[in-house]
C-alpha positions as a printed NumPy array, in Angstrom:
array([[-34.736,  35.111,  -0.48 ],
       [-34.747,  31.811,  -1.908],
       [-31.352,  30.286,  -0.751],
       [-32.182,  31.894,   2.471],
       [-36.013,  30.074,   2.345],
       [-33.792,  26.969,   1.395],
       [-31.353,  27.167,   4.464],
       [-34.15 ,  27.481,   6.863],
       [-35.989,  24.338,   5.483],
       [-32.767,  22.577,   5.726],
       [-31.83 ,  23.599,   9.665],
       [-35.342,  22.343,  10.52 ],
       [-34.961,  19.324,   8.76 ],
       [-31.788,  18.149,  10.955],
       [-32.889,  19.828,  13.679],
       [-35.71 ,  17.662,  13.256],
       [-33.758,  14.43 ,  12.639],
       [-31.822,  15.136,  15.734],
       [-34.665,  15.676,  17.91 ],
       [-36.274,  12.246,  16.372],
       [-33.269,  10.049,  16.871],
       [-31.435,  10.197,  19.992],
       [-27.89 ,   8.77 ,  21.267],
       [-29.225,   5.488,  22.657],
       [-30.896,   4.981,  19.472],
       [-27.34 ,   5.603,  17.82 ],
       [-25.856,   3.181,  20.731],
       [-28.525,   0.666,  20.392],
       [-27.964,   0.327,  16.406],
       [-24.244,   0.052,  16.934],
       [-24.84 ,  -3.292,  19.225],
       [-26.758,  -4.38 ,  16.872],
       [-24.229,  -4.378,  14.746],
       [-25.967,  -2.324,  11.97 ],
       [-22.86 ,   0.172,  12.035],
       [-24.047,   2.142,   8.124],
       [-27.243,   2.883,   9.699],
       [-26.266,   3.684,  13.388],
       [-23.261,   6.177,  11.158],
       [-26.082,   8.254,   9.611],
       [-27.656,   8.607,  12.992],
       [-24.732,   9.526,  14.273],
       [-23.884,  11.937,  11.879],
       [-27.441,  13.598,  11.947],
       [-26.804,  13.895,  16.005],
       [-23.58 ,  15.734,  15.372],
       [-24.754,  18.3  ,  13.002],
       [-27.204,  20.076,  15.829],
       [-24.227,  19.204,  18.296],
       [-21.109,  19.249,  16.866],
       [-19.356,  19.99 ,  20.277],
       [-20.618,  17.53 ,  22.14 ],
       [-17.224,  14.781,  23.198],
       [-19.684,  12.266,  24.362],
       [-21.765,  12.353,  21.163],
       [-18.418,  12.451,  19.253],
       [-16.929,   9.392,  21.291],
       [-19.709,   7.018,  20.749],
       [-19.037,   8.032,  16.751],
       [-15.713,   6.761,  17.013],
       [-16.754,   3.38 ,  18.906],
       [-19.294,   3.025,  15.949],
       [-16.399,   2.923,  13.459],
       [-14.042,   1.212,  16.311],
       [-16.648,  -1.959,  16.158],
       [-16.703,  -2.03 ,  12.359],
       [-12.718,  -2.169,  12.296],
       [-12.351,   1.52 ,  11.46 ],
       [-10.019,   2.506,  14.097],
       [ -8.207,   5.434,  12.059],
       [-11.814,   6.748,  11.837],
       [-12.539,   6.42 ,  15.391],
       [ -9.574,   8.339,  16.169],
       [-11.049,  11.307,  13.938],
       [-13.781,  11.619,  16.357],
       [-11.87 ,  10.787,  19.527],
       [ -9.68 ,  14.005,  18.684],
       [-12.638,  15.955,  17.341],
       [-14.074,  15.214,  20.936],
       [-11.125,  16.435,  22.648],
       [-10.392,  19.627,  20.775],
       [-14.174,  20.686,  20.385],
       [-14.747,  20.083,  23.984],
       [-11.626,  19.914,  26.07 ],
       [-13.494,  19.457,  29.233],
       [-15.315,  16.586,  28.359],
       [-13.636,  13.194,  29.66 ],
       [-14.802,  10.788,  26.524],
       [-12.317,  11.659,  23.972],
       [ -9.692,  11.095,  26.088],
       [-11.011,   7.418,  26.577],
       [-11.042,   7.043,  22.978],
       [ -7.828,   8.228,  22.074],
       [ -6.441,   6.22 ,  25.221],
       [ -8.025,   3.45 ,  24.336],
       [ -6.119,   3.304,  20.58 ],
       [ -2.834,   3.967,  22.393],
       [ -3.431,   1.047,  24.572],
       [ -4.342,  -1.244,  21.431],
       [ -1.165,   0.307,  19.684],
       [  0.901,  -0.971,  23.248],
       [  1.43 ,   2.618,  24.555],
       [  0.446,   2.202,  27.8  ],
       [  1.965,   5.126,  29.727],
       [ -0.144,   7.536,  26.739],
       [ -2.986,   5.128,  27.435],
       [ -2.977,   5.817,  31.343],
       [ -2.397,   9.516,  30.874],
       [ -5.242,  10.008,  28.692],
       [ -7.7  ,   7.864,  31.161],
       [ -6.037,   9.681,  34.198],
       [ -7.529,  12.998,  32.518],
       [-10.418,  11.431,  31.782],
       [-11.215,  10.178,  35.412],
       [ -9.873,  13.789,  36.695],
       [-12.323,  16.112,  34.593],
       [-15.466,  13.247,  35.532],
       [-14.222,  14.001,  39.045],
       [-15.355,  10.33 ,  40.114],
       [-19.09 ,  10.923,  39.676],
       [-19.457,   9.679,  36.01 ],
       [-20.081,   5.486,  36.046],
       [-19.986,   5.349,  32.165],
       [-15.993,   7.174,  32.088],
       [-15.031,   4.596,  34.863],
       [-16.58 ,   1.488,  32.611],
       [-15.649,   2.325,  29.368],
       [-11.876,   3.098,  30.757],
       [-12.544,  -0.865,  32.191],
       [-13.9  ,  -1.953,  28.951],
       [-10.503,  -1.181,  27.467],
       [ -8.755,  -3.874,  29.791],
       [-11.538,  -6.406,  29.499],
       [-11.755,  -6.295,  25.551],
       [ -7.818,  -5.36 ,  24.448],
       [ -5.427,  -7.75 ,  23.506],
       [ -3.551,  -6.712,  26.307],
       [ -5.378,  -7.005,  29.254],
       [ -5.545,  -5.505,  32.769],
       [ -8.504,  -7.573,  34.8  ],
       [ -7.883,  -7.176,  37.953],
       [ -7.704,  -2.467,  36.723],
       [-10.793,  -3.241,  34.982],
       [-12.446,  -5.026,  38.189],
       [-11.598,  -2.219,  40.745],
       [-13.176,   0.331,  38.28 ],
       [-16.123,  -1.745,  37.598],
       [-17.072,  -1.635,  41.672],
       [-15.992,   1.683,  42.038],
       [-18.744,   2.509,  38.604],
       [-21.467,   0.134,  40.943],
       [-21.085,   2.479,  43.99 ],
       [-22.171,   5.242,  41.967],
       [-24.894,   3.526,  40.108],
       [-25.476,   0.176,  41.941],
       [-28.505,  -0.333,  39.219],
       [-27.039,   0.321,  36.085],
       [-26.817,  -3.781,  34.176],
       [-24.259,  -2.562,  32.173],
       [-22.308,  -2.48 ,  35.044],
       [-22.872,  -6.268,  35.874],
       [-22.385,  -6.797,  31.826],
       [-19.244,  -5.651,  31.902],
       [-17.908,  -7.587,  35.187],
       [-19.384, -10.673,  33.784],
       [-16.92 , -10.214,  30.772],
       [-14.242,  -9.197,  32.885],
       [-14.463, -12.974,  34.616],
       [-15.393, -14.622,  31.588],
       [-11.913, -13.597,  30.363],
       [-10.757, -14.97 ,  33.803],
       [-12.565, -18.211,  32.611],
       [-14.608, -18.267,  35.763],
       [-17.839, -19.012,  34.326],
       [-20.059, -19.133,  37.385],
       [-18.925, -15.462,  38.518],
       [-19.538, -14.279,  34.448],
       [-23.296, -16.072,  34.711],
       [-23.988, -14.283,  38.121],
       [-23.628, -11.158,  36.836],
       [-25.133, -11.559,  33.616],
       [-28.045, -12.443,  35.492],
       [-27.944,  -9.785,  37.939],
       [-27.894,  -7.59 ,  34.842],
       [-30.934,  -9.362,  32.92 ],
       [-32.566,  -9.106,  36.47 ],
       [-32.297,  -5.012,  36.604],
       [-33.427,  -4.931,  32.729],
       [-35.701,  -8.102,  32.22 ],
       [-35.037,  -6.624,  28.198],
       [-31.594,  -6.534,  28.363],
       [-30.845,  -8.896,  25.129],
       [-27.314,  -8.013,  25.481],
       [-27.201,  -9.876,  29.079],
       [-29.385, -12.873,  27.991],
       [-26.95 , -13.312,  24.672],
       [-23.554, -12.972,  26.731],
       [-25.244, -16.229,  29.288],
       [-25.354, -17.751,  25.922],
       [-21.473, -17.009,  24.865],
       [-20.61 , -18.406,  28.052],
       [-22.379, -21.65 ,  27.754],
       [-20.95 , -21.551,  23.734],
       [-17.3  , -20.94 ,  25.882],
       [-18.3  , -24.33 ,  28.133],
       [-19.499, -26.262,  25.017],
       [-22.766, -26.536,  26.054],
       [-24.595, -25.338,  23.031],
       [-27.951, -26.292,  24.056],
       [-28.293, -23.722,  26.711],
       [-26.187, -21.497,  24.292],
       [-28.877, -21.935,  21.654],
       [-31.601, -21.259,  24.471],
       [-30.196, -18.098,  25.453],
       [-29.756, -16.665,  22.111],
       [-33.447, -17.823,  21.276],
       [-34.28 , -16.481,  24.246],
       [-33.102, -12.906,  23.056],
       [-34.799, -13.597,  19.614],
       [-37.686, -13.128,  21.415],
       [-37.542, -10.479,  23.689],
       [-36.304,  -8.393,  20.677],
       [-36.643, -10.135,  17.292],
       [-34.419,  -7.078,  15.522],
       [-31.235,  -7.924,  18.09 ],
       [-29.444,  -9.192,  14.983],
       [-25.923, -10.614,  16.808],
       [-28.336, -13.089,  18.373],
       [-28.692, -14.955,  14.788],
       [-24.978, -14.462,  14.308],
       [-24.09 , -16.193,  17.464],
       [-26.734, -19.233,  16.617],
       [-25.396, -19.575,  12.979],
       [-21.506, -19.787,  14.316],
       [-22.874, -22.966,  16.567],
       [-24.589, -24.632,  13.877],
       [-21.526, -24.212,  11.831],
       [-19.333, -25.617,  14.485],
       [-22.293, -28.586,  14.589],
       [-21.826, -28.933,  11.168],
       [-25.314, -27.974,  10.442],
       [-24.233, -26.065,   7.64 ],
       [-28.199, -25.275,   6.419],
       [-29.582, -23.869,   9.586],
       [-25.981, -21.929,   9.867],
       [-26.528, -20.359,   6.714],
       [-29.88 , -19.827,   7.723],
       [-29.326, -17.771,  10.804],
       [-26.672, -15.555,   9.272],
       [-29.2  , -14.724,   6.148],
       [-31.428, -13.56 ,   9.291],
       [-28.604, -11.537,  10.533],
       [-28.466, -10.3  ,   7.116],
       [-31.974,  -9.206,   6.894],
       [-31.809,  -7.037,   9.829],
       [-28.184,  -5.982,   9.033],
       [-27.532,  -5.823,   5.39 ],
       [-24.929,  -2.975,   5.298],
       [-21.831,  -3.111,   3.112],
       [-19.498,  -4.233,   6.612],
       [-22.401,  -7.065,   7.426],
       [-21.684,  -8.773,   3.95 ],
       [-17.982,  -8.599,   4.426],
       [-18.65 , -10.487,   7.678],
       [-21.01 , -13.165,   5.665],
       [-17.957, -13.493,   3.274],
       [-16.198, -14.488,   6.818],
       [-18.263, -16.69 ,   8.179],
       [-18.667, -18.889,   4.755],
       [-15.135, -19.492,   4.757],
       [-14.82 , -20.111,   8.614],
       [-17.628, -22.607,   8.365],
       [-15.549, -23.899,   5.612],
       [-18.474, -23.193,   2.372],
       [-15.373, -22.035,   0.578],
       [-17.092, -21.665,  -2.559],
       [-19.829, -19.333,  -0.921],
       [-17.694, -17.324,   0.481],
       [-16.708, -16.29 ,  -3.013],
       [-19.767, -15.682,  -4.078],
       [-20.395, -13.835,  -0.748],
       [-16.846, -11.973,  -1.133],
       [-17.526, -11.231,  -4.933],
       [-20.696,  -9.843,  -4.286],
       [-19.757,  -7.507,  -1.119],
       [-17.277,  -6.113,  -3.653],
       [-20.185,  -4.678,  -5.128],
       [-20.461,  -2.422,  -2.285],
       [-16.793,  -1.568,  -1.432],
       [-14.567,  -3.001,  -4.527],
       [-11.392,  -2.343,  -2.907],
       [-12.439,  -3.543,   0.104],
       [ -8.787,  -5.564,   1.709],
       [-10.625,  -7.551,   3.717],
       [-12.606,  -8.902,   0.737],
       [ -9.879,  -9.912,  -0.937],
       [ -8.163, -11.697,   2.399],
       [-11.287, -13.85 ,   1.964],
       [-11.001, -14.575,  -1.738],
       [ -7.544, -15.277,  -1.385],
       [ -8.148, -18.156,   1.57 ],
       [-11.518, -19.544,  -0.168],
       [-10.249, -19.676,  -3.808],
       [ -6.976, -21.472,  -2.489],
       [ -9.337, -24.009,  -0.787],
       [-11.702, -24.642,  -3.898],
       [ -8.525, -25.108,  -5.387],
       [ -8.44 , -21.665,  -7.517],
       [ -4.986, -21.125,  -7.101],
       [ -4.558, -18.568,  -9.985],
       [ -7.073, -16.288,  -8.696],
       [ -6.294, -16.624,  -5.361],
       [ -2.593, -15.627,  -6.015],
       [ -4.184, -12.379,  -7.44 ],
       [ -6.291, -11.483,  -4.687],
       [ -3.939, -12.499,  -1.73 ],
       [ -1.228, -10.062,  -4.048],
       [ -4.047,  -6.99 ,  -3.764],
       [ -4.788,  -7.766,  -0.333],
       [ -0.928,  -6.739,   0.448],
       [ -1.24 ,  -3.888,  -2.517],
       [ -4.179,  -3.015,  -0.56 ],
       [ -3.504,  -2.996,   3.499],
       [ -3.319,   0.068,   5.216],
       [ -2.551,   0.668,   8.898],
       [ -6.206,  -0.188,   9.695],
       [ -6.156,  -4.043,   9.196],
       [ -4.041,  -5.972,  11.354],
       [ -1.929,  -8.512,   8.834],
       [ -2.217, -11.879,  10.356],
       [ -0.298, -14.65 ,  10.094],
       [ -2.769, -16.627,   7.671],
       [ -2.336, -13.969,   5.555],
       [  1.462, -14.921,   5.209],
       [  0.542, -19.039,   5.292],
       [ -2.188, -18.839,   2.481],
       [ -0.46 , -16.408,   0.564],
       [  2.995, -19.115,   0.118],
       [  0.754, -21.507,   0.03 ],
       [ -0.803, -19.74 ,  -3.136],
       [  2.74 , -18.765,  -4.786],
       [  3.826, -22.777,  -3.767],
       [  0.619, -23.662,  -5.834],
       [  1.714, -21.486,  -9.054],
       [  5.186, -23.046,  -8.609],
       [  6.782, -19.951,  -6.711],
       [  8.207, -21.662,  -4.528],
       [ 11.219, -19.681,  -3.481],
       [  8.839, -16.586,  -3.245],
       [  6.597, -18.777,  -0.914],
       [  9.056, -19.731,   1.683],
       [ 10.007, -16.074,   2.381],
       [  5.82 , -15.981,   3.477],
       [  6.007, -18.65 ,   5.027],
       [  9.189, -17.629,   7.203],
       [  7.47 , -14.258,   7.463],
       [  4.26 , -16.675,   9.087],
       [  6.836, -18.451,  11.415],
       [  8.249, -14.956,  12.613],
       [  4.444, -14.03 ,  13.513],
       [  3.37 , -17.547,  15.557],
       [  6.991, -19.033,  15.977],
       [  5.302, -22.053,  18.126],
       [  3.514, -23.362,  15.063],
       [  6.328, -25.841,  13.65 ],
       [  4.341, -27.593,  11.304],
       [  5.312, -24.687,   8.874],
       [  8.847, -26.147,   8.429],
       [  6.603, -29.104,   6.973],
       [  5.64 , -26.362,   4.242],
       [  8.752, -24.834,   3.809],
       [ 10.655, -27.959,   3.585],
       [  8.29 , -29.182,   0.678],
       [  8.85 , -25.921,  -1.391],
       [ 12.427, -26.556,  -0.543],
       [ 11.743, -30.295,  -2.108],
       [  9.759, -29.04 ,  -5.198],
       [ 12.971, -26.273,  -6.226],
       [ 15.503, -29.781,  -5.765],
       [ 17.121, -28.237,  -2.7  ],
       [ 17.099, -31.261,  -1.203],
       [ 20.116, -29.862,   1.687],
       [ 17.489, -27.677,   3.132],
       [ 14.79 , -29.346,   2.739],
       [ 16.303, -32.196,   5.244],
       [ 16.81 , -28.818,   7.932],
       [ 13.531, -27.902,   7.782],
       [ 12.423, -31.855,   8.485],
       [ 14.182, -32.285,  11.008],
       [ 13.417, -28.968,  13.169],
       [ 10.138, -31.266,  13.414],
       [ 11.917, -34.62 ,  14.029],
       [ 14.065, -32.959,  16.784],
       [ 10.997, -31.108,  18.164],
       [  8.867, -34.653,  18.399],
       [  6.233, -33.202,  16.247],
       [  7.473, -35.132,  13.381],
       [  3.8  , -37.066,  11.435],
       [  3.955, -39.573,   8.659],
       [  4.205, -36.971,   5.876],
       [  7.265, -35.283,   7.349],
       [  9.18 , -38.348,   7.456],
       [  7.998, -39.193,   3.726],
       [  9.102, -35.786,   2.314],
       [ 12.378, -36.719,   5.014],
       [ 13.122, -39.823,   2.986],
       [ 12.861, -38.637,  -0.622],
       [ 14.889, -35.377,  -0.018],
       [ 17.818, -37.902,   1.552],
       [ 17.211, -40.326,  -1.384],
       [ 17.565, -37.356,  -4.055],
       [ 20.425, -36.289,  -1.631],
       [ 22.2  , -39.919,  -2.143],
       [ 22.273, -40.264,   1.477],
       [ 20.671, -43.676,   1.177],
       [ 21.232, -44.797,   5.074],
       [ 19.454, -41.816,   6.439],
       [ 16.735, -42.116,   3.716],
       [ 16.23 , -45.891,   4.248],
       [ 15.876, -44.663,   8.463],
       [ 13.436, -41.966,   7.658],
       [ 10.946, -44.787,   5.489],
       [ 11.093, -46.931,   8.327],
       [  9.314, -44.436,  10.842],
       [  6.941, -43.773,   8.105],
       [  6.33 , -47.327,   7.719],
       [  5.996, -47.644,  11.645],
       [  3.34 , -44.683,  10.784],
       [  1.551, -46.215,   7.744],
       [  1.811, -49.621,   7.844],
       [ -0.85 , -50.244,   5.448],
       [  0.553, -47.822,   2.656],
       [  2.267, -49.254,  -0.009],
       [  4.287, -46.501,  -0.784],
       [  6.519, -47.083,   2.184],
       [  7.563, -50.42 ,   1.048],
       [  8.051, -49.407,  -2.419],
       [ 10.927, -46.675,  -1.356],
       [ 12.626, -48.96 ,   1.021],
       [ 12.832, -51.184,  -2.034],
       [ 14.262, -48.711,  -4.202],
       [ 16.586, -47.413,  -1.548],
       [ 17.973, -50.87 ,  -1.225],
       [ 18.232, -51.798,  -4.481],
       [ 21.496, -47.875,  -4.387],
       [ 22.612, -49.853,  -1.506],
       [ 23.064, -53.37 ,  -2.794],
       [ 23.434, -51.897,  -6.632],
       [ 25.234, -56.013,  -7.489],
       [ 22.318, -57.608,  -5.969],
       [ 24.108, -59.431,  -3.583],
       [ 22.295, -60.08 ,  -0.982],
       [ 18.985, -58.765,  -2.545],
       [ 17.732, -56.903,   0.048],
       [ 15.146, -55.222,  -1.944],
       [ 13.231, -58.131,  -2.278],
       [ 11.396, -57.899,   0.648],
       [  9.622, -54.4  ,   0.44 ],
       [  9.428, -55.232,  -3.163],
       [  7.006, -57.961,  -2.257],
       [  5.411, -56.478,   0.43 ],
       [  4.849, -53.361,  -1.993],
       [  2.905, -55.815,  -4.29 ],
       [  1.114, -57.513,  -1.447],
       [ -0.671, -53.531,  -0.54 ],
       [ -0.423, -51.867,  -3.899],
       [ -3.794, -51.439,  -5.879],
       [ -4.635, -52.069,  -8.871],
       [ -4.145, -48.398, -10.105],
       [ -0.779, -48.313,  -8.757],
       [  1.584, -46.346, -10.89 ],
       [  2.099, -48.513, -13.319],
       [  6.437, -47.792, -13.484],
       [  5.854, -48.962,  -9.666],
       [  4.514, -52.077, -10.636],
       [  6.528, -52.658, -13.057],
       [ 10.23 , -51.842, -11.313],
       [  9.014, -53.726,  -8.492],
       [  8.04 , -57.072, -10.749],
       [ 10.802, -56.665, -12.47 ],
       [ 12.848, -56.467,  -9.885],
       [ 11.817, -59.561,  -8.144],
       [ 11.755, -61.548, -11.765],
       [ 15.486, -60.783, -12.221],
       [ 15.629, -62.336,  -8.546],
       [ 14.073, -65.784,  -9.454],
       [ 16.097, -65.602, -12.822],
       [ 19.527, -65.418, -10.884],
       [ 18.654, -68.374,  -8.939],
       [ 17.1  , -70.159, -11.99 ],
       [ 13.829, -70.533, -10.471],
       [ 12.766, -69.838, -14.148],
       [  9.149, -70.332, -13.675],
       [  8.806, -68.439, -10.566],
       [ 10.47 , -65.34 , -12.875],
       [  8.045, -65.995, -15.259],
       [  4.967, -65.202, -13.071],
       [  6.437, -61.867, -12.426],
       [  6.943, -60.863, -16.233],
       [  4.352, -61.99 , -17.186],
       [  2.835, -59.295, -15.067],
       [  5.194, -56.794, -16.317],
       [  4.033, -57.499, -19.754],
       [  0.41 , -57.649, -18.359],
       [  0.698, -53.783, -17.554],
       [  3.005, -53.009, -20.469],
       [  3.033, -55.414, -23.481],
       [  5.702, -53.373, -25.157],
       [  8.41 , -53.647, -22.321],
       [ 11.53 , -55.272, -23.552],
       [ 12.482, -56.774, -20.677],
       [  9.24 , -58.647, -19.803],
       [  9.262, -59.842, -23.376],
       [ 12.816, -60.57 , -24.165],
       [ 12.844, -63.232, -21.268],
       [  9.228, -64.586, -22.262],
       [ 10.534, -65.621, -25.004],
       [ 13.178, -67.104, -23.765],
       [ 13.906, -71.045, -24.153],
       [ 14.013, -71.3  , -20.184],
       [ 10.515, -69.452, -20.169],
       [  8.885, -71.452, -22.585],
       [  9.493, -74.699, -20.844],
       [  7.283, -73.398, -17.931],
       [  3.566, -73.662, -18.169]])
């Protein structure tokens, strides 16, 4: 009698939760971004309705928005086999084969789903256009002709006019995105989700005044709507206002301060570049979920930037141990992890990331400037120069490039080519020493008798710009240098004014002293 006393209590408690919390309250918590607490709402709804496909589908776009698509699809295909003749798990499941480019599954799927609504259900025909608006791959003009077809059946619905408003915001027609926003905010004057999407489209324009307006705006009509202080913070970090950034996002946090919301903190510290934070932030979300990837993604990027390159190797190794098919490798995730390996003198592990990085974004050629350097830094000076000069060919070629261009040719004995690679960087840097200094040493290999000398002049010029914590062998090759110059042509005094800066820097150096003491020395004051 007990256990079945205990059973009953139990069915009236759900029962009770379910009745108490309803779908829109699961909907609403999900854009608010509080995904753990809209999950146990959602789970509460399913246990007094476990066949019910739309129930089941907005599950799966609560785990969908907290980048749990193998998750989602759990419920998607719960939703189809529990309920076969309900259109929302075939959305779902076509809208992960249309992420996963399998658009002939995709179109099947939706085709079903559009069949069994039987073209009186608005919601089937704008989620199916949500799919094209908010995909990488997208289909605007689809998503368009379902959106009016969904405003025919409920002409009064705002999250009709939401969802066009996106659909031309991705068009990047910004007046037809703000006249529908509006249309929206004017069917539900408490639509927060309306008044904050006027805002991304100002954010889009670069007007962040009227950004900041509209997402105050929101703050107001509902003071819970957390992506509201998300969306201010991201400005103020783009500002630079670091303070009131960090500000808004610790708001976010209050209203949101699930296990997935700290991961995003971690995020946003390290995108407004508070690299350190977002260590702190990382380390402590792995409180939570301590083999989170993600997490360690984060640590790997903000460690390398606060210059924590063993620990950074570590975690940007565990994020790889760690990635599973439901996080999308990136191609920073290839750049900071050579960049790490370069750091802990790995250098022939890091150009195989970095080539990996170039597969992933070929158009970003300033990663030949990377691999060329770890190219430098193992003495393979041959490729090295290929990697420079897929930049040099391209035009994309900056002072650094031709620097690294000119040493690898210098180490390669290919003195010409070198000497032609400082003079672009001098062109470049004018005011850097360093530039000077090489042409003098290249021209010292090509005139090794000193017969014409030609070192002498970006010797001197070297001494003209270098500071006073120049290297010191710098200094001292390049007085020397110009000493030995004067001595040849007996202009003994002259000579002595440059050694007796070479003994200045170094008192030991034999040559400095050796012709200070000289009898041709000592007759000069």
């Amino acid at each position: 009698m007990k256990k079945i006393k205990l059973s009953i209590v139990a069915f009236v408690l759900v029962s009770a939760g379910a009745i108490g919390q309803t779908l829109d309250e699961a909907i609403k918590l999900t854009n608010n971004e509080q995904f753990e607490k809209a999950n146990g709402v959602f789970k509460t709804l399913v246990q007094s309705q476990p066949n019910n496909g739309e129930l089941l589908f907005y599950y799966g776009e609560n785990f969908i928005k907290n980048d749990k698509p193998e998750k989602a699809k759990e419920q998607y295909t719960k939703a189809v086999e529990l309920n076969a003749t309900s259109p929302y798990g075939y959305i779902g499941l076509g809208k992960l084969e249309w992420n996963d480019e399998k658009q002939t599954e995709a179109k099947a799927n939706f085709y079903k789903a559009t069949t069994l609504a039987a073209g009186k259900n608005a919601t089937v025909l704008m989620k199916i256009a949500e799919v094209y608006i908010q995909s990488e791959i997208k289909n605007i003009p689809e998503a368009l002709t379902l959106l009016a077809q969904a405003a025919k059946l409920e002409p009064k619905n705002p999250e009709v006019y939401i969802l066009m408003g996106d659909a031309y915001l991705e068009q990047n027609v910004g007046t037809k995105a703000i006249e529908n926003y509006e249309k929206a905010e004017s069917l539900d004057k408490k639509n927060v989700r309306a008044i904050l999407r006027q805002g991304q489209v100002w954010n889009r324009a670069k007007n962040y005044n009227l950004a900041l307006e509209s997402y105050k705006r929101a703050g107001l009509i509902d003071s819970t709507y957390a992506p509201a202080y998300r969306e201010k913070a991201e400005i103020y970090a783009r500002a630079g206002q670091y303070a009131n950034a960090v500000y808004n996002y610790k708001r976010f946090l209050d209203l949101n301060n699930d296990c997935g919301a700290r991961v995003r903190y971690a995020a946003f510290l390290f995108q407004a570049k508070q690299y350190k934070e977002s260590v702190s932030a990382s380390t402590d979300a792995q409180k939570c979920d301590a083999e989170n990837a993600y997490l360690n993604r984060f640590l790997a990027f903000a460690q390398y930037e606060s210059g924590d390159y063993e620990n950074g190797l570590i975690n940007s190794e565990l994020f790889f141990k760690r990635v599973s098919p439901e996080i999308k490798i990136i191609p920073m995730d290839y750049e900071y992890y050579a960049k790490l390996l370069s750091k802990n003198k790995k250098d022939s592990l890091a150009i195989i990331q970095y080539q990996k990085a170039l597969q992933l974004q070929p158009d970003k050629i300033e990663l030949n400037s990377d691999i060329a350097n770890a190219y430098k830094s193992m003495k393979k000076y041959g490729e090295a120069i290929k990697s420079y000069m897929i930049k040099v060919d391209a035009g994309k070629a900056g002072a650094n490039d031709y620097y690294g261009l000119g040493l690898s040719y210098y180490y390669n004995k290919d003195f010409i080519n070198a000497d032609s690679a400082f003079v672009k960087f001098i062109k470049l840097q004018p005011e850097m020493s360093v530039g000077y200094l090489w042409r003098g040493k290249i021209n010292s290999q090509l005139d090794p008798k000193n017969e014409k000398w030609s070192a002498k002049p970006f010797y001197e010029t070297f001494l003209e710009k270098a500071k006073a914590d120049e290297y010191k062998n710098n200094l001292i090759e390049a007085n020397t240098y110009i000493g030995v110059f004067y001595m040849n042509n007996k202009d003994y005094c002259k000579a002595k004014e440059y050694f007796k800066k070479v003994s200045e820097i170094d008192p030991a150096n034999a040559n400095a002293k050796n012709f200070l003491n000289s009898a041709e020395a000592k007759k000069c004051p």
